[in-house]
N, C-alpha and C positions, 0 to 999 in steps of 0.2 A: 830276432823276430823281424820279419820284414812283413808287408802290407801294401795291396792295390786296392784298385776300384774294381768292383764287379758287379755284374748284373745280377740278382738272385731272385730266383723264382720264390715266391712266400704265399705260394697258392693254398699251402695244406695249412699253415697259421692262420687262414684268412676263411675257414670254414667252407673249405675248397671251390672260395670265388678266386677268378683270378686275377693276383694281384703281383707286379715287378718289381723293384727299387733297385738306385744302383745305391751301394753302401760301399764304405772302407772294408775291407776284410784283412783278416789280421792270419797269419802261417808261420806255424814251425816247419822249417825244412819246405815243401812243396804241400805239406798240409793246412787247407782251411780251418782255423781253428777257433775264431770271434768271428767278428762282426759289427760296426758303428754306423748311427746316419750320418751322411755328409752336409758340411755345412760349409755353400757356398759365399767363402769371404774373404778378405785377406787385408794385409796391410796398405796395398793397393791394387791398381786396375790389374796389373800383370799375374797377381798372385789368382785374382778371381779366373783371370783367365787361366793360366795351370791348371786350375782346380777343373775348369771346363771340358781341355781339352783331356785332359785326364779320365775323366768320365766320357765320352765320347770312344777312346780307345776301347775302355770295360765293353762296348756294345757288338766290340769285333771278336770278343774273346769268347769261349763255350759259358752259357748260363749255368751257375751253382743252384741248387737247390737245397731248401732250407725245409727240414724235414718236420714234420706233426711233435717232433721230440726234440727239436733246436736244434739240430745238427746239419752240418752243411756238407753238400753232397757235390 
């Protein structure tokens, strides 16, 4: 199982206001299959900063979408 940062749309969880997060996503194979918040922190300044720039990448990539039944599209 591998896992990035993505942007996910959680507009149909949020009583179709609209609402973004970037979260950990979690994939079998090229399939979205979790999902975690992200918790920016680390042992030190460098690790915060990974964590930074890593989320900043998520924002270049296509937005997931998290569907009215949990599932990521």
């Amino acid at each position: 199982m591998n896992w990035d940062h993505r942007l996910i749309d959680m507009t149909a969880q949020n009583n179709g206001d609209p609402w973004f997060e970037i979260q950990e996503v979690f994939y079998e194979g090229e399939r979205p299959t979790g999902y975690a918040s992200v918790l920016v922190g680390g042992d030190d300044a460098l690790e915060v900063r990974d964590t930074l720039m890593r989320m900043l990448v998520a924002l270049e990539k296509p937005v997931l979408t998290l569907t009215k039944e949990g599932e990521l599209k």
